[in-house]
N, CA and C atoms of all chains as a GROMACS GRO file, in nm:
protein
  579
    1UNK      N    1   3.445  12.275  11.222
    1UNK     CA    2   3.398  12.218  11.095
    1UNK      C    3   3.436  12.311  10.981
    2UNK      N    4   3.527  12.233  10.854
    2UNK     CA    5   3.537  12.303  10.762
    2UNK      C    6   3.442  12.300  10.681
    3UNK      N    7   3.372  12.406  10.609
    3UNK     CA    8   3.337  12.402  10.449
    3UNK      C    9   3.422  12.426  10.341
    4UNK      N   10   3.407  12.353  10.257
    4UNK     CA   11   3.495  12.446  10.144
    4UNK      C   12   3.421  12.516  10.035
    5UNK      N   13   3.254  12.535  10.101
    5UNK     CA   14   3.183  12.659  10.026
    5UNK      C   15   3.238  12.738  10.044
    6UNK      N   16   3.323  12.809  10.137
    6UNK     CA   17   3.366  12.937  10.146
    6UNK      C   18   3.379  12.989  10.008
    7UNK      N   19   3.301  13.096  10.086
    7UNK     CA   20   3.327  13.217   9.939
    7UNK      C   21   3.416  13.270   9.879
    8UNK      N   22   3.525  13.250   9.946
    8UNK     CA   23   3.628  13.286   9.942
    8UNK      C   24   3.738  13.219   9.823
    9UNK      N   25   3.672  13.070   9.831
    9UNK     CA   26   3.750  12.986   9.797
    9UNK      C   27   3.746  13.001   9.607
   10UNK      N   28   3.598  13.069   9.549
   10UNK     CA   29   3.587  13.051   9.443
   10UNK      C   30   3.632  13.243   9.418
   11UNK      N   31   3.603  13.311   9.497
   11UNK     CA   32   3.691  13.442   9.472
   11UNK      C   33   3.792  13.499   9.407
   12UNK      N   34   3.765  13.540   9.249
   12UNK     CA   35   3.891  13.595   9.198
   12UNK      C   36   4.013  13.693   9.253
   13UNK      N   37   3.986  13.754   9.368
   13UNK     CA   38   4.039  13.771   9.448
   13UNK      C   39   4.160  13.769   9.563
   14UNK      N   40   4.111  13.631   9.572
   14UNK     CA   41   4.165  13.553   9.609
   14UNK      C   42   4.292  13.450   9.577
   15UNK      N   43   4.416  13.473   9.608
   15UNK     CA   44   4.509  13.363   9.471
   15UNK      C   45   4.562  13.303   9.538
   16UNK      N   46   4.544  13.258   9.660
   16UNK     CA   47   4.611  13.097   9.682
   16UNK      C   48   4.533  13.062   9.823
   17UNK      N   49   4.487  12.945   9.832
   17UNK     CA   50   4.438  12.888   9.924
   17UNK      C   51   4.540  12.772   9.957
   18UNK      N   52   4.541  12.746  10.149
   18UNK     CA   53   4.616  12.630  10.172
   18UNK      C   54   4.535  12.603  10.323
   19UNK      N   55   4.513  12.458  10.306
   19UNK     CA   56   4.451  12.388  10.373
   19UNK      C   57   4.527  12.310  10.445
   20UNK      N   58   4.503  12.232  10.564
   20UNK     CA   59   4.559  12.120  10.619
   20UNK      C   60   4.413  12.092  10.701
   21UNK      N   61   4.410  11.936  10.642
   21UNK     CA   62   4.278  11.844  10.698
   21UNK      C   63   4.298  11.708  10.631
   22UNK      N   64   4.187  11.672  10.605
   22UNK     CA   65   4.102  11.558  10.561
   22UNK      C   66   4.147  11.546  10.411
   23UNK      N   67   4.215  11.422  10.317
   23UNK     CA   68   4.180  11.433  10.246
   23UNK      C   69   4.051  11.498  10.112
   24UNK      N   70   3.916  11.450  10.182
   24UNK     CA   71   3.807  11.438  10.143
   24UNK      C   72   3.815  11.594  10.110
   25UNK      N   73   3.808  11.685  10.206
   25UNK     CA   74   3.789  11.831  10.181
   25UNK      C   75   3.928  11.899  10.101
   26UNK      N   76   4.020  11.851  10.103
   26UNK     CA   77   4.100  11.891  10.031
   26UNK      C   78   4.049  11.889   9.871
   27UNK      N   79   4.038  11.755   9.815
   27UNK     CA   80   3.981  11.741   9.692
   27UNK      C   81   3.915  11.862   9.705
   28UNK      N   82   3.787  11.860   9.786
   28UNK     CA   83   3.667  11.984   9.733
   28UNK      C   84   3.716  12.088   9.730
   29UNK      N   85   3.818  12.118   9.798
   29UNK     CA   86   3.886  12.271   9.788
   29UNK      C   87   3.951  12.295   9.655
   30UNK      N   88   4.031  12.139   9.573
   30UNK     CA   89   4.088  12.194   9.439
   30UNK      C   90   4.055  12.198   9.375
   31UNK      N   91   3.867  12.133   9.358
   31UNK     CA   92   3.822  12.076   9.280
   31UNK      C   93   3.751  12.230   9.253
   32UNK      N   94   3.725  12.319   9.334
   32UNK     CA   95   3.679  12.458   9.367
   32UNK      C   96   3.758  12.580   9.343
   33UNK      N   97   3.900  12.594   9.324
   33UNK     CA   98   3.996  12.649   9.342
   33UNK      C   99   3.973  12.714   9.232
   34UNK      N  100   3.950  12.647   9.142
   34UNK     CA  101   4.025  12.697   8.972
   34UNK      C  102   4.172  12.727   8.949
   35UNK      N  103   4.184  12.842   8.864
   35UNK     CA  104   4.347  12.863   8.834
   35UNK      C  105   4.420  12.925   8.967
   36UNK      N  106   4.374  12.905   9.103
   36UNK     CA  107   4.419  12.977   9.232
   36UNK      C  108   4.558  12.860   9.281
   37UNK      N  109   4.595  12.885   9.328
   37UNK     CA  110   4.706  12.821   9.411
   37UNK      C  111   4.745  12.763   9.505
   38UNK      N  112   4.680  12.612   9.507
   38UNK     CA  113   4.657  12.549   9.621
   38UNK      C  114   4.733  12.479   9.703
   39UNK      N  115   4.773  12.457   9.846
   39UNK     CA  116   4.807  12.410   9.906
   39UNK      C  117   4.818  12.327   9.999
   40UNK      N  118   4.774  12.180   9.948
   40UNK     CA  119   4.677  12.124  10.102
   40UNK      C  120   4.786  12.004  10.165
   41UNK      N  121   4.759  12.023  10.288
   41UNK     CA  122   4.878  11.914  10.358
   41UNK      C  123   4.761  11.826  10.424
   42UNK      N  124   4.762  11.702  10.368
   42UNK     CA  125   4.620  11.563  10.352
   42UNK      C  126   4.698  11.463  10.436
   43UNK      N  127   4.768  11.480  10.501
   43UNK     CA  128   4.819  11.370  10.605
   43UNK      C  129   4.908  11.281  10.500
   44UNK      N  130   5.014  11.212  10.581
   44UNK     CA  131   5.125  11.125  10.493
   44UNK      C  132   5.194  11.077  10.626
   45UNK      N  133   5.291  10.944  10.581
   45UNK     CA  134   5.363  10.945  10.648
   45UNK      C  135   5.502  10.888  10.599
   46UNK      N  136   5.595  11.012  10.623
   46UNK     CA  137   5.670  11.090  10.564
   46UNK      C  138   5.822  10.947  10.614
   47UNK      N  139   5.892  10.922  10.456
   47UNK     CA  140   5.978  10.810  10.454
   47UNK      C  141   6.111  10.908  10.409
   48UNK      N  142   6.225  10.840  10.436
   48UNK     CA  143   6.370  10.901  10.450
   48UNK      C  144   6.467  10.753  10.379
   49UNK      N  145   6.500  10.722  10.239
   49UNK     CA  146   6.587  10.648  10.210
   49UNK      C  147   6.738  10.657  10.258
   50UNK      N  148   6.829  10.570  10.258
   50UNK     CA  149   6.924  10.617  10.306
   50UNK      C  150   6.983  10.470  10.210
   51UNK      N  151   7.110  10.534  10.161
   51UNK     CA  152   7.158  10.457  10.074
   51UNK      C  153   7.306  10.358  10.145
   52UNK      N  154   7.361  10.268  10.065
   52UNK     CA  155   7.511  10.265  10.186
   52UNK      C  156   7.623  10.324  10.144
   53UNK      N  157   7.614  10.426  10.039
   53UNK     CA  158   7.720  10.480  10.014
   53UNK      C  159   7.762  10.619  10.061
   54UNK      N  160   7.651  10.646  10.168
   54UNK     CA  161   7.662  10.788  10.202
   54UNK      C  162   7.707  10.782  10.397
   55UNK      N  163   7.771  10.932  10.405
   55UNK     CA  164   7.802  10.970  10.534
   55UNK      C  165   7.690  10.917  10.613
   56UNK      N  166   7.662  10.885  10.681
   56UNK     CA  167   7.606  10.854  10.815
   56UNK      C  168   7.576  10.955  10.936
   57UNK      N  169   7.715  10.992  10.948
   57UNK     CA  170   7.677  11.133  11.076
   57UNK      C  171   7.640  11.223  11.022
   58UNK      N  172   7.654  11.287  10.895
   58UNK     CA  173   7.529  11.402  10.850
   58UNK      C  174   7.422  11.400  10.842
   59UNK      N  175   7.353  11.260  10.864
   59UNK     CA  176   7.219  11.279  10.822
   59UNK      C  177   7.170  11.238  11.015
   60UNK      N  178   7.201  11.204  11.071
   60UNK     CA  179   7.158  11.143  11.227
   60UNK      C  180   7.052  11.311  11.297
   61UNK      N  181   7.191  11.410  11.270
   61UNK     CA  182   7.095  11.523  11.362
   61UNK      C  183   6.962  11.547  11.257
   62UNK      N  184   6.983  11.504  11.118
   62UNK     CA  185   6.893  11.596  11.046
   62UNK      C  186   6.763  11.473  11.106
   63UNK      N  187   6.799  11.369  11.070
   63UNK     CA  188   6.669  11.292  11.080
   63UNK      C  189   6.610  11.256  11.217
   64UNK      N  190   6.661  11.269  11.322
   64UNK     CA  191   6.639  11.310  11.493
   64UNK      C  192   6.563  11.433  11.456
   65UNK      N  193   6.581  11.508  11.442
   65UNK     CA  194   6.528  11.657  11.408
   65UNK      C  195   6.362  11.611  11.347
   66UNK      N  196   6.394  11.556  11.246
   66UNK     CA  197   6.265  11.602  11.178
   66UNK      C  198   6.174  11.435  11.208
   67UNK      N  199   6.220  11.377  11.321
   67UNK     CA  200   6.118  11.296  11.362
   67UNK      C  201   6.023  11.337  11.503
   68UNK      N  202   6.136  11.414  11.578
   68UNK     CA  203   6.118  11.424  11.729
   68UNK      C  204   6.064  11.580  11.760
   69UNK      N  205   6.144  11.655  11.662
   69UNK     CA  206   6.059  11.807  11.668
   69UNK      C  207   5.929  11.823  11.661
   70UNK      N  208   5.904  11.907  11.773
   70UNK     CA  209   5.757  11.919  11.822
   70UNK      C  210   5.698  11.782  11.844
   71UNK      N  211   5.791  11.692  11.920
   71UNK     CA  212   5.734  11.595  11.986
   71UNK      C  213   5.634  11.463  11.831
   72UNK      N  214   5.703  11.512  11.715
   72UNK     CA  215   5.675  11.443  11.591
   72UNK      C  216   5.536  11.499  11.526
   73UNK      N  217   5.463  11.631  11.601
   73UNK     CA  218   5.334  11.643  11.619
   73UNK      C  219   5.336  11.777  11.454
   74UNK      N  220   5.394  11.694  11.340
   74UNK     CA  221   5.428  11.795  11.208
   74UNK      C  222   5.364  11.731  11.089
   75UNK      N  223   5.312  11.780  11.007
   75UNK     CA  224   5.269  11.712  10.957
   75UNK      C  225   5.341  11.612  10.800
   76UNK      N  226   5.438  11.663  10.852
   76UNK     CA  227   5.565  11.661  10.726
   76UNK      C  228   5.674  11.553  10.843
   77UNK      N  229   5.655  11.497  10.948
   77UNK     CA  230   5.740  11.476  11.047
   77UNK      C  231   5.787  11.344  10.993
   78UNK      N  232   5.895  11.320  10.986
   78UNK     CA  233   5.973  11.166  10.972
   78UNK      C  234   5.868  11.068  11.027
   79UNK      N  235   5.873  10.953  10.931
   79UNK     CA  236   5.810  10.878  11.032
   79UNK      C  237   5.871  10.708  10.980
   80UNK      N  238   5.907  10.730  10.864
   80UNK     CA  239   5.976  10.617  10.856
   80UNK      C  240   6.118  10.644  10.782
   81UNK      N  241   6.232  10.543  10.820
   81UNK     CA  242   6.374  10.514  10.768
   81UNK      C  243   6.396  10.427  10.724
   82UNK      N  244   6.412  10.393  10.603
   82UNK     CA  245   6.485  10.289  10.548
   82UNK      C  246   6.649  10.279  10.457
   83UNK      N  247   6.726  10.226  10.572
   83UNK     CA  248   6.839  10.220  10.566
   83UNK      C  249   6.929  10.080  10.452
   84UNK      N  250   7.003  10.123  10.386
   84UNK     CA  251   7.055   9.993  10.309
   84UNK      C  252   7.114   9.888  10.414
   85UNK      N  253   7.103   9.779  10.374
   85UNK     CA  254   7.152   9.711  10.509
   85UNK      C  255   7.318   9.710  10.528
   86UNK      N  256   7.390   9.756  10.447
   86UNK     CA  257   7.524   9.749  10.466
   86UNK      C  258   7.528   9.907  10.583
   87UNK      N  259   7.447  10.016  10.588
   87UNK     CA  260   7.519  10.095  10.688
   87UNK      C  261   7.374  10.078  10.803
   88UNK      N  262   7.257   9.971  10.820
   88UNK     CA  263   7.196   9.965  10.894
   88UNK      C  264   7.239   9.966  11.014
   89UNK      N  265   7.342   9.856  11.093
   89UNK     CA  266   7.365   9.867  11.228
   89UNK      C  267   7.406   9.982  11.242
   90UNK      N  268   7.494  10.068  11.164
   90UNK     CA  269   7.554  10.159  11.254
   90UNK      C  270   7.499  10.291  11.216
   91UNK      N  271   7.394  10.292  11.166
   91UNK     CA  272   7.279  10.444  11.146
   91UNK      C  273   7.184  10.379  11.306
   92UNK      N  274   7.153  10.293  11.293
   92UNK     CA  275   7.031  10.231  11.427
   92UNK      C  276   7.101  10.274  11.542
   93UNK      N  277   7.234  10.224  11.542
   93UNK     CA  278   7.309  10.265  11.671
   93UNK      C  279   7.320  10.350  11.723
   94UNK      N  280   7.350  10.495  11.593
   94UNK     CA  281   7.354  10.634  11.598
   94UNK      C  282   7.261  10.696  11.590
   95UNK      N  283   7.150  10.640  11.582
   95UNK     CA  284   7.054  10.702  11.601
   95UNK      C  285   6.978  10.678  11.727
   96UNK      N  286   6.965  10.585  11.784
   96UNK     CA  287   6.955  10.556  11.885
   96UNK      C  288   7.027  10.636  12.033
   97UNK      N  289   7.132  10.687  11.984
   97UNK     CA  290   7.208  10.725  12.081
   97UNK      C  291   7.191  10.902  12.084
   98UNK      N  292   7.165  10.920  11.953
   98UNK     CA  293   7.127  11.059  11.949
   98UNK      C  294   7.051  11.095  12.001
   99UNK      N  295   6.907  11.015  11.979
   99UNK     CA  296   6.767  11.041  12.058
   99UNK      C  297   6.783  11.006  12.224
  100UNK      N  298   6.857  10.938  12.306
  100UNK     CA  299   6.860  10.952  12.430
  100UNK      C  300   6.938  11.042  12.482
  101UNK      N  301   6.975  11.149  12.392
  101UNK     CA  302   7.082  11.269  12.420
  101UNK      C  303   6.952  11.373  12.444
  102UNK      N  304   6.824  11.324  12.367
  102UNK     CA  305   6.691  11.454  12.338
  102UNK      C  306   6.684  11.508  12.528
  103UNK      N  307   6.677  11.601  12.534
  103UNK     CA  308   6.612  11.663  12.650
  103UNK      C  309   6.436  11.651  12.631
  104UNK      N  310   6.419  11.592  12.753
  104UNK     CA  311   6.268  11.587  12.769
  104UNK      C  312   6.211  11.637  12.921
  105UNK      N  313   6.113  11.733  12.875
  105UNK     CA  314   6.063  11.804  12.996
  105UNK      C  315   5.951  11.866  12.972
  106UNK      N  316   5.973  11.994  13.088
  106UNK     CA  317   5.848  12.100  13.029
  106UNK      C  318   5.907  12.141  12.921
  107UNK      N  319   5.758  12.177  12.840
  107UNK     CA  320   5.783  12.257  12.782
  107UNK      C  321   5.774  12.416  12.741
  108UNK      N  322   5.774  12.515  12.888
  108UNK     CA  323   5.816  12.603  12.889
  108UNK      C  324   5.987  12.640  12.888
  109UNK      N  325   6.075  12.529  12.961
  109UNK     CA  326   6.174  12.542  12.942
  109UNK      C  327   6.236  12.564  12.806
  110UNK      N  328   6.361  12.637  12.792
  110UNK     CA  329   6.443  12.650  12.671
  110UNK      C  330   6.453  12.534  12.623
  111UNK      N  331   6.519  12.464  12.675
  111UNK     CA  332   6.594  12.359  12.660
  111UNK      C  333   6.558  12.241  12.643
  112UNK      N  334   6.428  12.219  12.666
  112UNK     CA  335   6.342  12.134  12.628
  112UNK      C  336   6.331  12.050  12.499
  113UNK      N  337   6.329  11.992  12.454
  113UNK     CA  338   6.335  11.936  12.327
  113UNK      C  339   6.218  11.864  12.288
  114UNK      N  340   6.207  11.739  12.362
  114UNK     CA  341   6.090  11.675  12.375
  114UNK      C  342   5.984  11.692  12.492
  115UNK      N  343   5.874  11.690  12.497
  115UNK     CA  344   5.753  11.695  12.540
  115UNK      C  345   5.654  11.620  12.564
  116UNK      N  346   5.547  11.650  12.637
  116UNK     CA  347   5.405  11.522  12.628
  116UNK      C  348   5.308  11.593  12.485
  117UNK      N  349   5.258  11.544  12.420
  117UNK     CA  350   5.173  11.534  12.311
  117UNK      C  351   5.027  11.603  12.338
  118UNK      N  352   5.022  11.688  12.231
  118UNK     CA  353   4.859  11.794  12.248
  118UNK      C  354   4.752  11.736  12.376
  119UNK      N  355   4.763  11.586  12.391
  119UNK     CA  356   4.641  11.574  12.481
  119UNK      C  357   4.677  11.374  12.519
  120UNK      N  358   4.576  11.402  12.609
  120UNK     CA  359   4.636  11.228  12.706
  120UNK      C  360   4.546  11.110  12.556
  121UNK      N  361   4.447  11.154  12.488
  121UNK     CA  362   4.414  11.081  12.430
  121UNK      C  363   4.508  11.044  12.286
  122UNK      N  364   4.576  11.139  12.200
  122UNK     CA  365   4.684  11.107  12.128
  122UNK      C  366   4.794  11.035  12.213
  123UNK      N  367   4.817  11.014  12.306
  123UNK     CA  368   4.964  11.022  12.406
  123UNK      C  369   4.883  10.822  12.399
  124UNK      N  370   4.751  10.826  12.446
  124UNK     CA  371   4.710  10.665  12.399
  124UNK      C  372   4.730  10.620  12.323
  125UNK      N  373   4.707  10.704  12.206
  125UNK     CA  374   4.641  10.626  12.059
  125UNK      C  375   4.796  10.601  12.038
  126UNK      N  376   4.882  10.668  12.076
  126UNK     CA  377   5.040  10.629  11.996
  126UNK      C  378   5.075  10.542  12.080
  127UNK      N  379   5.078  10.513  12.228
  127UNK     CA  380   5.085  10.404  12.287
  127UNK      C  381   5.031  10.266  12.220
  128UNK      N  382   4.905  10.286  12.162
  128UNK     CA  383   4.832  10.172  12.102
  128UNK      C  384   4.894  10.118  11.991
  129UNK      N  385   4.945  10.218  11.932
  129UNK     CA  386   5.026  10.166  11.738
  129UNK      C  387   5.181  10.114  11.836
  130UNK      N  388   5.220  10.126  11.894
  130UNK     CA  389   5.358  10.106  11.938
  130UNK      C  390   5.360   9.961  12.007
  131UNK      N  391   5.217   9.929  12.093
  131UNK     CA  392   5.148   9.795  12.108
  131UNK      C  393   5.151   9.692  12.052
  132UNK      N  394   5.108   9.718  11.888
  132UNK     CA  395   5.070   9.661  11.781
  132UNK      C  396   5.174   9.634  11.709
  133UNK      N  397   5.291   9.753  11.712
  133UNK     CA  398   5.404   9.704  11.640
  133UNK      C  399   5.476   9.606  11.738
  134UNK      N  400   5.474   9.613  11.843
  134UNK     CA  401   5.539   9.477  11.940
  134UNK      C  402   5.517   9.349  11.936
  135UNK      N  403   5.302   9.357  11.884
  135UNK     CA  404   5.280   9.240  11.899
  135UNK      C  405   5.322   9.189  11.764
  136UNK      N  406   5.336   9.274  11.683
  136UNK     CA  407   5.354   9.221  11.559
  136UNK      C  408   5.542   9.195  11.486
  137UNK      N  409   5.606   9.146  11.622
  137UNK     CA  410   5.769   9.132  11.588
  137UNK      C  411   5.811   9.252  11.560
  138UNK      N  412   5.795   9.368  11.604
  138UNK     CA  413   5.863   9.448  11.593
  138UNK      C  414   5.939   9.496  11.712
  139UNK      N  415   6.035   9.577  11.711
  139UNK     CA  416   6.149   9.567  11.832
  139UNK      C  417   6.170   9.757  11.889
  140UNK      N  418   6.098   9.784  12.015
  140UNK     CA  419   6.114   9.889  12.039
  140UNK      C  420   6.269   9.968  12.128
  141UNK      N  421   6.339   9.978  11.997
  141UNK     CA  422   6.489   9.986  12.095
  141UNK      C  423   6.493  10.100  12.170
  142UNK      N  424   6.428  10.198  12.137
  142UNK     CA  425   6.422  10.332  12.276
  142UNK      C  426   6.266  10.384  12.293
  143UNK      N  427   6.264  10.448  12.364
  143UNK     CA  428   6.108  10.487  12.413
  143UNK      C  429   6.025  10.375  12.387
  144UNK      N  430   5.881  10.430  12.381
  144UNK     CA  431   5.776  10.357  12.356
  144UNK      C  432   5.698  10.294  12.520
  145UNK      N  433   5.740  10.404  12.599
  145UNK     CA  434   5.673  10.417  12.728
  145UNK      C  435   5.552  10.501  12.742
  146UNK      N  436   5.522  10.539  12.847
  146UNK     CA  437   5.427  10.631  12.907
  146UNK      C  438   5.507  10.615  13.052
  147UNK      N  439   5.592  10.770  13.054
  147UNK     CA  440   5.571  10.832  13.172
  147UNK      C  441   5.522  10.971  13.229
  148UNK      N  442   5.456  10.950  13.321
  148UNK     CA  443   5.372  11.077  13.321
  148UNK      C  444   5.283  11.156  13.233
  149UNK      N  445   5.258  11.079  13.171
  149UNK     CA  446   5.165  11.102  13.056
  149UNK      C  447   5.246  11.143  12.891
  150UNK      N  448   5.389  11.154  12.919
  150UNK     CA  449   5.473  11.167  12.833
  150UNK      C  450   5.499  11.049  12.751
  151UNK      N  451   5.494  11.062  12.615
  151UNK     CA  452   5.594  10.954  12.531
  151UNK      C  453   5.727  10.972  12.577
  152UNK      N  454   5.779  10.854  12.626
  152UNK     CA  455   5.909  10.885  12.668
  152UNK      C  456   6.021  10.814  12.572
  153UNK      N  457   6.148  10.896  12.573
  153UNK     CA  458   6.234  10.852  12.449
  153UNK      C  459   6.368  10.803  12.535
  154UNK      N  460   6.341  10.767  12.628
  154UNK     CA  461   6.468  10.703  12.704
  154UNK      C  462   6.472  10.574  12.665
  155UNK      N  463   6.161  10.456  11.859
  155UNK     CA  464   6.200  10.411  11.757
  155UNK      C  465   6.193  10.279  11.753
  156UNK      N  466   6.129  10.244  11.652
  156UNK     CA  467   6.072  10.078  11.632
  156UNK      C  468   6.238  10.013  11.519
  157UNK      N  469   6.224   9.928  11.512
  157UNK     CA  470   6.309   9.802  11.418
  157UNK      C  471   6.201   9.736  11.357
  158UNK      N  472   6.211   9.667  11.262
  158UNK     CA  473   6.161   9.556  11.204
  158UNK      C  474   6.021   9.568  11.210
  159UNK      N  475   5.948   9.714  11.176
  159UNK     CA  476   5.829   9.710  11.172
  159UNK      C  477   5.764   9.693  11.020
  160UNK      N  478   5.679   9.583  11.044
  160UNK     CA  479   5.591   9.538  10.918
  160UNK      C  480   5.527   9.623  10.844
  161UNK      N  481   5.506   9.633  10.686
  161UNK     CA  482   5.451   9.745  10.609
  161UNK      C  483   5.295   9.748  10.645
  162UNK      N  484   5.238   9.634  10.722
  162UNK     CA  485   5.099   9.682  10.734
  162UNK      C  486   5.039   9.758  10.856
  163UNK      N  487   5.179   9.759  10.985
  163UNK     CA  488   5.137   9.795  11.102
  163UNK      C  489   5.071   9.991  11.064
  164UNK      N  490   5.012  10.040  11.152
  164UNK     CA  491   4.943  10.132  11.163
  164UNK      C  492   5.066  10.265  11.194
  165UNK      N  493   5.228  10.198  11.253
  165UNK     CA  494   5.272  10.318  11.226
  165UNK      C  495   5.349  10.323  11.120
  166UNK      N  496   5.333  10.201  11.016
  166UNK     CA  497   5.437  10.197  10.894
  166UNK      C  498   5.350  10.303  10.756
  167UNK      N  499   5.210  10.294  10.774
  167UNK     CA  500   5.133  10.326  10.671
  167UNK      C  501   5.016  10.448  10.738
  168UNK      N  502   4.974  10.467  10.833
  168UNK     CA  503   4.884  10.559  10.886
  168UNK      C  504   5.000  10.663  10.915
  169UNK      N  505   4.906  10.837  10.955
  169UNK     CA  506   4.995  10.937  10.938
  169UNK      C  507   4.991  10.946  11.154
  170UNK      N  508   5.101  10.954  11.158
  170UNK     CA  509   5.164  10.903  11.344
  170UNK      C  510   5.128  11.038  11.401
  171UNK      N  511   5.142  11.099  11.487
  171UNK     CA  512   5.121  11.253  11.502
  171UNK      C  513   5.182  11.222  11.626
  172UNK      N  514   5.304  11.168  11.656
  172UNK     CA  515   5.382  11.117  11.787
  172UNK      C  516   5.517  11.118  11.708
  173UNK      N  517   5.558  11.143  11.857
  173UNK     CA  518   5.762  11.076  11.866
  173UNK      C  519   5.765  10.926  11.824
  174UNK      N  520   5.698  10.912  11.710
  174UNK     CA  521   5.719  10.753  11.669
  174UNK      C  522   5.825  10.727  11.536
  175UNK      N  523   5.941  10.662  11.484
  175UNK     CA  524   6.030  10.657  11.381
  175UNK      C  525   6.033  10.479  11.387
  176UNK      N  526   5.991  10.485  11.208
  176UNK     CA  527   6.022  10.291  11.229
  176UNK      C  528   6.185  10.310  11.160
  177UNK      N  529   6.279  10.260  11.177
  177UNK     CA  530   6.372  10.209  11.101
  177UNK      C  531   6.375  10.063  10.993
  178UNK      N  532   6.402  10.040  10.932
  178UNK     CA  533   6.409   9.916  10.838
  178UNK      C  534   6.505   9.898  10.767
  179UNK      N  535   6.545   9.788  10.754
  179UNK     CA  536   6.714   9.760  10.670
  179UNK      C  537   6.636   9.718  10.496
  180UNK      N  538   6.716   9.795  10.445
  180UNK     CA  539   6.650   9.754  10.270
  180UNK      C  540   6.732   9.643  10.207
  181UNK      N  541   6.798   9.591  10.104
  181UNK     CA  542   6.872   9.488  10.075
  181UNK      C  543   6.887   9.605   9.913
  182UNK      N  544   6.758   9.742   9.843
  182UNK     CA  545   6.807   9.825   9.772
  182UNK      C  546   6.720   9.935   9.767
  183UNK      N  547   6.802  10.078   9.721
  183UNK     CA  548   6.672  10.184   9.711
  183UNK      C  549   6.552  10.144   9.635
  184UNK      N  550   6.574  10.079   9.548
  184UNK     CA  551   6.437  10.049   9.459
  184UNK      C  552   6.347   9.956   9.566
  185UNK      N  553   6.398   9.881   9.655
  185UNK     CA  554   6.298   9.806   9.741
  185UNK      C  555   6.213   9.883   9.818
  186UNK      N  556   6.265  10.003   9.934
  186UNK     CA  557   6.236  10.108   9.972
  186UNK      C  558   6.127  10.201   9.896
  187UNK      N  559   6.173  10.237   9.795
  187UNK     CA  560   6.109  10.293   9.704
  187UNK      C  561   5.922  10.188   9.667
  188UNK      N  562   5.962  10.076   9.682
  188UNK     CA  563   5.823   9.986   9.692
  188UNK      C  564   5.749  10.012   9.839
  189UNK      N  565   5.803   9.992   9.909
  189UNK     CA  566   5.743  10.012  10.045
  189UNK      C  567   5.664  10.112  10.026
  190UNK      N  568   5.789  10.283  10.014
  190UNK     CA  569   5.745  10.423  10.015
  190UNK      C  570   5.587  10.438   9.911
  191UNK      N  571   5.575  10.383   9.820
  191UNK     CA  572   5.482  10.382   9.767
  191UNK      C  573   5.366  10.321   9.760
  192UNK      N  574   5.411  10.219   9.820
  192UNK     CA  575   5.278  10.130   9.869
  192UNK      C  576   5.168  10.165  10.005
  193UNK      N  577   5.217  10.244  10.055
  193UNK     CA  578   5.122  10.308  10.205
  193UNK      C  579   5.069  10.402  10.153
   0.00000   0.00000   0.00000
């Protein structure tokens, strides 16, 4: 449990506070801060335009990267793409093909890339939104399994 | 990675904390730009 009585927080002392939580406590933290230097990461979910006049293969590793790293578990992590429709098929394609290149395993290994998720109850709850986007016409072209308790990206 | 996921589903607008990516075809950045701002 956070407070953002901390004493700390109103402390001249003190010159930059950074949080990651709850909206709600964030406010109270800036609303508390004064002229200090705040930093709060309040949850988002983080969109990537993509125009049709641009390269295509430069952006595939970047945006694989910053969806799938640390298993997407960032709080800054890709979570949506929207592609112009003139280079749509062939970013979907390439991207698609990139992510079944991901190594998935332990993750003590090096080489590891992808992983199972902090705990079996997130590893549900994303099963459940991936559910919902099915029932709702949406089209899961890779992963969107459970194996072994893993989100799997095959 | 989802296709054709709707702006109201839960992984288009809630924050995902999974290997989840929707893709979507725009018709322009300014349309995108409506979406991006509307969640």
């Amino acid at each position: 449990m956070v407070t953002y009585d901390f004493y700390s927080i109103k402390d001249d002392r003190v010159k930059m506070v950074t949080f990651t939580g709850s909206p709600e406590v964030g406010i109270g933290i800036r609303s508390k801060a004064g002229l200090k230097k705040t930093t709060l990461e309040l949850g988002s979910n983080a969109a990537v335009i993509i125009d049709e006049d641009v390269n295509i293969d430069s952006l595939i590793k970047r945006c694989v990267m910053g969806a799938f790293s640390n298993q997407g578990q960032v709080c800054i992590s890709l979570q949506r793409i929207y592609v112009h429709g003139n280079a749509y098929t062939q970013f979907v394609e390439k991207f698609v093909a990139a992510t079944k290149k991901l190594k998935i395993g332990n993750p003590m290994n090096l080489d590891t890339y992808v992983s199972s998720l902090i705990s079996e109850r997130e590893t549900k709850l994303a099963l459940k939104w991936i559910e919902e986007a099915k029932q709702n016409h949406a089209q899961v072209l890779v992963g969107g399994k459970s194996i072994m308790g893993f989100l799997n990206l095959r | 990675m989802i296709v054709n996921a709707n702006p109201k589903l839960k992984v288009s607008c809630q924050e995902v904390f999974a290997p989840i990516v929707i893709i979507n075809s725009i018709a322009s950045v300014e349309e995108a730009i409506g979406y991006v701002n509307d969640s």
